[in-house]
Steps between C-alpha positions, in 0.01 A plus 500: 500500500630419840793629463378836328237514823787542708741725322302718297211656703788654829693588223258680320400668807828623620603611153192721446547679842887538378418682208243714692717581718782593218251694332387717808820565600709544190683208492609276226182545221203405696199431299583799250733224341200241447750293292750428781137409762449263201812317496526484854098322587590286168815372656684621159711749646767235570549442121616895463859632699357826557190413672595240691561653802155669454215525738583269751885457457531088598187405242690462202625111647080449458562532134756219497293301713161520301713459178544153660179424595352581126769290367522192765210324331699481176874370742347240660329353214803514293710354869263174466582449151900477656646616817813615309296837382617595832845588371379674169216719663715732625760515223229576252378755682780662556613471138170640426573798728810632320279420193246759609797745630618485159184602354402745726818660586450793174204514550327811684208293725544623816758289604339179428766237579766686377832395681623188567545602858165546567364190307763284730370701805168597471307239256380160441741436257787569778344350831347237330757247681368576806156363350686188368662430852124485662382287248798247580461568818106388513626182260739367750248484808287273316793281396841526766494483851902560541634381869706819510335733802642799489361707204370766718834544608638501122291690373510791749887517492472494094240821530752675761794429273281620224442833646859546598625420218254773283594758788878465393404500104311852556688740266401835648277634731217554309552152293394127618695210539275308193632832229829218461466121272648376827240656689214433270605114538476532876169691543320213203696188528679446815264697720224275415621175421755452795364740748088569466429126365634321803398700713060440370638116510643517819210745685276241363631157568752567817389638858758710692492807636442732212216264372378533882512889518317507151212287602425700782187705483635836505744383158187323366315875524803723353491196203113607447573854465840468355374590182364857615824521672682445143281809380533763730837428669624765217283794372251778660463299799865490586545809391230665693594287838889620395402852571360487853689174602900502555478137615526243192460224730164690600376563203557113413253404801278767330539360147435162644199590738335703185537176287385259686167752550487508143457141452220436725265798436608555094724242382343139640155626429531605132645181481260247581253737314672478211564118541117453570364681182744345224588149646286159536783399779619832649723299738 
């Protein structure tokens, strides 16, 4: 319930004016598509290839990630049973991903995890290392306290290299760096295990200047509203800002400045409201 009291009532929001908006102005489907409004406010638009781009464009990770909040419940009692799940999680999954792709491929349901590219790229049963890794990651803190102090440092040169190295993998212009295996191994194995793990670990346990510059008020405020950020950095409010603004750097300040009013007159409220009606410790 936490969790859904701080994802789903923004999102909701925001994706409602979207699809006014499409439908006043002839974009996309609007609400004379009802189906495709459906999908999107029930976070199921991530499971189909041709609507995940839908409504607001960036959403469809939300599927992924409240797949793994309905089924984290189930992975950590299953983890206390034996640590070594760790390992099989993922390759079940994605066994049971090319399962599904094998089902679904012939079969006309709207696209409903039909390739294995997009069940790699776009689905639980492809990201679901990067799931794994923060589970590990949450394990070790209780149990290692490692004298190495530079995993800030490690991990941000893994995440550069990680970039760089799906820049040089993209095949065209209009393709990404993760369409490759290699690339796919990059974006949901290397990326997280060797770049965005150390980095929590070191942000949390070392201070240096990076841990300095985050703890500082102003970092502490964009982290709040980081989330509102995350849904409107792409969509009618970019696009809207893109026709009267030539400055991207400007309309980044905008972006920011609009999120970070979001939070404290729509997104913080509805939160502790929500918090306060369905929890006995809303802390």
């Amino acid at each position: 319930v936490k969790r859904l009291a701080r994802i789903y009532p923004m999102y909701f929001i925001l994706t409602t004016i979207t699809f006014i908006y499409f439908g006043l102005f002839n974009f996309q489907s609007g609400f004379r598509d009802l189906k495709i409004y459906l999908l999107n406010i029930t976070f199921l638009k991530g499971y189909f290839e041709v609507f995940k781009f839908s409504g607001i464009g960036q959403g469809w990770s939300l599927t992924v990630e409240e797949s793994f909040y309905l089924l984290a419940p189930l992975f950590f009692f299953i983890l206390k049973k034996n640590k070594l799940y760790l390992f099989i999680i993922p390759i079940v999954f994605v066994l049971m991903g090319f399962f599904f792709v094998t089902i679904f491929e012939n079969i006309n349901f709207s696209s409903f995890i039909k390739t294995n590219d997009f069940m790699l790229d776009f689905t639980i049963f492809g990201r679901i290392t990067e799931f794994i890794v923060g589970i590990t990651l949450a394990l070790i803190f209780k149990k290692f306290n490692p004298d190495f102090k530079y995993f800030t440092f490690l991990g941000s040169f893994f995440i550069i290299l990680s970039i760089f190295v799906l820049s040089i993998l993209k095949p065209a212009e209009n393709g990404f760096g993760t369409d490759s295996i290699t690339g796919k191994i990059v974006n949901t194995l290397i990326l997280p295990l060797f770049g965005i793990a150390p980095l929590f670990y070191g942000l949390i346990y070392e201070k240096n200047f990076i841990s300095k510059i985050l703890s500082t008020k102003l970092f502490q405020i964009l982290g709040k509203s980081s989330y509102v950020f995350y849904l409107i950095h792409m969509g009618i409010f970019f696009s809207i800002l893109n026709t009267y603004v030539f400055s991207l750097l400007t309309i980044f300040l905008i972006l920011n400045m609009l999120s970070i009013v979001m939070y404290y007159l729509i997104e913080k409220p509805l939160n502790y409201y929500i918090r306060n009606k369905f929890l006995s410790n809303p802390l």
